[in-house]
Phi, psi and omega in degrees: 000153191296168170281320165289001170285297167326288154022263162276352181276330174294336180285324191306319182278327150329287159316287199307325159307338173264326163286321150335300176306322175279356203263328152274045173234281188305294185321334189246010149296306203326308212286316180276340167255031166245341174293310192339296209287290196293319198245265176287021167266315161322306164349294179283329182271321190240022187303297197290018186247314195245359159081230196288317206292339180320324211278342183263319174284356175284309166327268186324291201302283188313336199281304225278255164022301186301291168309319193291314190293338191276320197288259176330316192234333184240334173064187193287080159304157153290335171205105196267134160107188171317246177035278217299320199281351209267344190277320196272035132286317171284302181270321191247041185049029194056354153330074161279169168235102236249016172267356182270010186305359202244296202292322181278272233268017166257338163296274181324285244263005153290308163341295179272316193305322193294339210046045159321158182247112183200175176235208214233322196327296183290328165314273215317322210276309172284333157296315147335281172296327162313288193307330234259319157320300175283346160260354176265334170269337157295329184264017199013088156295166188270177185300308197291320148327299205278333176299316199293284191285023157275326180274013145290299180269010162289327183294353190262323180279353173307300217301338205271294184292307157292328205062051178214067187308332211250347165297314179290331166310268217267003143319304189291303230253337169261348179247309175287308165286322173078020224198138189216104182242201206236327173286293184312332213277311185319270204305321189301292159000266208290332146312335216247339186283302193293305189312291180301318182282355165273339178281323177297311170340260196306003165264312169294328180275294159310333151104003204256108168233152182266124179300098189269163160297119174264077166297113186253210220244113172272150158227210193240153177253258173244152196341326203293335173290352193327296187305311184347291188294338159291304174344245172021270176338296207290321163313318195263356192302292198293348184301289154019278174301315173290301196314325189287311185307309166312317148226053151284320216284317170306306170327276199308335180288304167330270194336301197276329152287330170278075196249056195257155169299159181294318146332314158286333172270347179266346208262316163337292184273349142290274207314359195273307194302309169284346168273345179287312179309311208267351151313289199232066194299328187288356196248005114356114154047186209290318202099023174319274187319328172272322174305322197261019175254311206283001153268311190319288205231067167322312162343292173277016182236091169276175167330314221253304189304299193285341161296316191302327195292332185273319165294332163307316195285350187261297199309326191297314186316312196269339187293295192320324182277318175311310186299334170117032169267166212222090197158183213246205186247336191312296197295340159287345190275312193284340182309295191304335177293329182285304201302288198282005187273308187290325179300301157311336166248319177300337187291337181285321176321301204291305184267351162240286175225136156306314184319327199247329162314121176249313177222133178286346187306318209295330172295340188260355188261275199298346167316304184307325173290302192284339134280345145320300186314295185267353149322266198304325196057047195207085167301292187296332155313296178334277169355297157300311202286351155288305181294358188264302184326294181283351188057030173225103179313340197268357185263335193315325183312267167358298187295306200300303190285329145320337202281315186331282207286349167296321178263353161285328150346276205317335213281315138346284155308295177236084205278030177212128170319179199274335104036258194284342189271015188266325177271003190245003175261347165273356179103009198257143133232086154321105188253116201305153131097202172264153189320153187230159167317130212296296179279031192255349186239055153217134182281121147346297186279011177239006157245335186303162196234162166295117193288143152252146216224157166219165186245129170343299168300344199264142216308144172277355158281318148337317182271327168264354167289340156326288054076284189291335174316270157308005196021057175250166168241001168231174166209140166256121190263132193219146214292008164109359195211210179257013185285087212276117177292314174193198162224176206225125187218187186292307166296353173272311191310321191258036156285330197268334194279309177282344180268343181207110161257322194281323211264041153323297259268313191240034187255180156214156182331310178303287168304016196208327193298152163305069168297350186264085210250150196272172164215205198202136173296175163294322193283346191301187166271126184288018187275319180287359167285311171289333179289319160337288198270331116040263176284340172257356189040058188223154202256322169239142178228162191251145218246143170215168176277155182299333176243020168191166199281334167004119190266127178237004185155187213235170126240138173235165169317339159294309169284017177268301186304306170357297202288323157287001185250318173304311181278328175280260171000268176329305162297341168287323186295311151268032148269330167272327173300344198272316200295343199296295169345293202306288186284358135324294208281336174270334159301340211027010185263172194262124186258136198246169189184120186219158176267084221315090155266177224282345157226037148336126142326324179248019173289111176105326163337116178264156193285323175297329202261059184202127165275082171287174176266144195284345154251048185233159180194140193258116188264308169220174179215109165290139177231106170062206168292032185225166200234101184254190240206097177280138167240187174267027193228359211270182186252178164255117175240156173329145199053021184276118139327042219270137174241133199225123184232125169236200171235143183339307190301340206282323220279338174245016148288292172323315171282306131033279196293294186297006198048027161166180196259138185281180189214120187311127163225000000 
């Protein structure tokens, strides 16, 4: 950038730290005068008639309150939370829409103050980034300005939110941005530095402090204890997985079962949530307070109490948000990490030598990073956002090796964070770093054909009725089970028929094959399959598992156009979620998107002869692989994609025309 340019993006990052800073610091009065309201006013009024049961009608009053406001002032997004900022940072220039943030962190912090189980941290992360959104777009900034301060101000609400500037630094430039440049680290710094000394400023003067971990100084005893926290990683990697799976899993039963007003259905599930609660009070709201009991006074959280809490907390977590509650996953990630974190070191106490255990406490501290790591899939935040919590440089070992090998499991289990996979289950794949070749984001297993096989023993008359049969010129050859041995071809049989016409009789399949064959994982990229087959001057390669010779399939020249045909597909597709984005943020209008079926009412149609509703306009139409240009002459056809921008009263005229209600994204 010119140096006045530089400049003016430092101030612009300036602003947005203070205002971040000052924008959770009221949000988290919101969170105390709504505990007044929800919890202890309900408390005070109906405590002596229903006792305990208050904690389930304040949840429901608040749930309900909480639905009426997402209904009414913010409506159906396509993606709430990190997700929606992380897709219009990559696809919409960092555009958000930043007039519902007052209505969303009021939403939240009702949410948390009532103790929905949820956390504060991704609200906190959206207010940010909104402001940081909303300044860029009052000054009409270039796209790239405005993707800086919006990942400015997500780094202001960490730094803001922990008092862990260099964790929010590196939340924007690993979660949000995807991307680590020499510009973004500047301005992203300084929002994030300014953000953390106004919140201690305004904690200290105003006396309003937020309920921290009170870590005291734990250490490592000995090098020996070192494997122990890989042990660990490797215990929460499947936990991990359950966790993300939950609550999608939660969604979707909501979503496909549920069809109650939003109101009623967010007022349900505080109640469910406050009947869970009154069992199990620790599974409430972020959980500061149960976290820093369960170091303060281990004693009193056994082993068997801290599986129910942490499996409970998991199961609460996803129902509040399916229900319709308002808040993130972090401070729940770190609860669970801590708890099963904790579960892990007292059984090593217990079962293995006290000499090498020093403290179990110190497993519940790094639990917490190595389940973040693998929730969110951002190591380096954890890492740091732990090591900022302890101030002890003697835990960084630990931490860094549990975060590792925990998101490398997981990676197993789930191979996509709760983050990307909320965008990749909408059709969004966000890839780091700058565009890459069209056949580097298509796998191996999403072109392979089912291999044909023969077994290492069978007759060489076997092999060419085999050969005539399929009308092939190779077979991938296997030890008689699924193990792959060689490969087998046409050109083998008859080397072998001219060269030993007498030994035919007694060769086998095995005797006559190629064993050194090159071959490619399911996981690979179909681009190292083509540099492959390439370099061997071979038409096919056998597909194998990774961690054993196991045959799962074939890939051929065939499947390379497939495969390329699959990448072109995909680049149309996320060249229209970025115009979908795009056209959401600058319109503030509801952008809508419904599907042509085969007895549409507007099937066969020109876009002109259709009685639209009058505050509607047909913005694109996906067809197969092409992205067209609506005119008023094109017609509609079955299995057309239509995007659409109306206004709210429209949707249900519109499903009228399409034989359903399109669904806003």
């Amino acid at each position: 950038l010119h140096p006045a340019e530089s400049y003016a993006l430092f101030i612009l990052a300036l602003i947005v730290g203070i205002t971040t800073s000052l924008g959770i610091a009221l949000y988290r009065i919101g969170i105390h005068v709504f505990n007044d309201i929800f919890v202890n006013g309900t408390q005070s009024l109906l405590g002596m008639i229903v006792g305990k049961v208050t904690l389930v009608i304040g949840l429901a009053a608040a749930g309900y309150v909480v639905g009426w406001i997402m209904h009414r002032f913010v409506g159906e997004e396509r993606h709430h939370g990190v997700a929606g900022i992380m897709e219009s940072v990559a696809l919409g220039g960092g555009r958000l829409r930043y007039e519902k943030l007052f209505f969303k962190a009021l939403a939240s912090s009702i949410s948390l103050g009532a103790g929905a189980s949820v956390g504060p941290e991704d609200p906190s992360v959206q207010i940010g980034a909104n402001l940081g959104s909303m300044l860029g777009q009052r000054l009409r900034v270039s796209e790239d300005r405005m993707r800086l301060l919006v990942a400015a101000g997500a780094a202001s609400a960490i730094a803001a939110a922990f008092n862990a500037p260099i964790a929010g630094v590196f939340f924007a430039l690993e979660v949000i941005l995807l991307e680590f440049t020499t510009n973004a680290f500047g301005v992203v710094v300084l929002a994030a530095v300014v953000a953390s000394v106004l919140n201690q400023a305004l904690e200290q003067t105003i006396g309003f402090h937020e309920p921290s971990l009170d870590l005291m100084n734990y250490t490592v005893g000995s090098p020996l204890e070192i494997p122990f926290y890989a042990v660990m990683g490797l215990v929460l990697a499947p936990i991990a997985a359950g966790f993300i799976r939950s609550v999608y899993w939660q969604k979707d039963v909501w979503h496909k079962h549920i069809h109650w007003p939003m109101p009623i259905q967010t007022a349900v599930a505080g109640a469910v949530v406050g009947l869970v609660g009154i069992f199990m009070p620790q599974i409430l709201g972020t959980g500061r307070e149960v976290m820093n009991q369960v170091l303060e006074r281990p004693a009193e959280f056994t082993v068997v109490l801290l599986l129910v809490i942490g499996v409970t907390k998991i199961a609460m977590t996803g129902f509040s948000l399916a229900g319709g509650f308002v808040g993130g996953v972090f401070a729940p990630a770190l609860f669970v990490g801590l708890v099963f974190g904790g579960v892990f070191g007292r059984l090593m106490e217990a079962l293995n030598a006290s000499n090498i255990i020093s403290d179990p406490q110190v497993y519940a501290i790094v639990g917490m990073a190595a389940m973040m790591s693998g929730v969110v899939r951002s190591p380096i935040t954890a890492i740091m956002l732990v090591f900022e919590l302890t101030n002890d440089y003697r835990l960084i070992l630990p931490i860094m090796l549990a975060s590792v090998v925990c998101i490398f499991l997981t990676n197993r289990f789930a191979p996509l964070g709760i983050y990307a996979l909320g965008l990749a289950r909408a059709g969004v794949h966000l890839r780091e770093g700058r565009d890459i070749d069209l056949m580097q984001g298509v796998v191996v297993q999403e072109v392979m054909d089912d291999p044909l096989t023969i077994s290492e023993h069978a007759s060489l008359v076997e092999l060419r009725d085999a050969l005539r049969r399929h009308h092939v010129r190779s077979i991938c050859v296997t030890d008689g089970g699924d193990n792959l041995v060689g490969i087998v071809t046409l050109s083998d049989l008859q080397r072998a028929y001219e060269e030993h016409p007498e030994e035919c009789a007694t060769l086998t399949v095995g005797d006559i094959a190629t064993g050194q064959v090159v071959t490619v994982h399911p996981d690979d990229v179909v681009w190292r399959a083509i540099r492959l087959m390439g370099a061997n001057n071979v038409g096919r390669i056998p597909v194998v598992e990774e961690r054993s010779n196991k045959l799962v399939g074939i890939l051929s020249r065939h499947d390379i156009v497939e495969a390329y045909n699959k990448a072109i597909a995909r680049k149309v597709q996320d060249q229209h979620n970025a115009e979908q984005v795009r056209l959401n943020n600058l319109t503030g209008a509801h952008v809508l998107e419904t599907y042509v079926t085969d007895n549409a009412p507007v099937v066969g149609k020109r876009i002109c002869d259709i009685r639209w509703p009058a505050e509607s306009v047909v913005a694109s139409i996906q067809r197969q692989n092409k992205l067209l240009v609506p005119h008023g002459n094109t017609a509609l056809e079955a299995g057309d994609w239509v995007t659409l921008v109306a206004a709210p009263e429209c949707e249900d005229e519109l499903g009228t025309l399409f034989g359903q209600r399109p669904v806003e994204v």
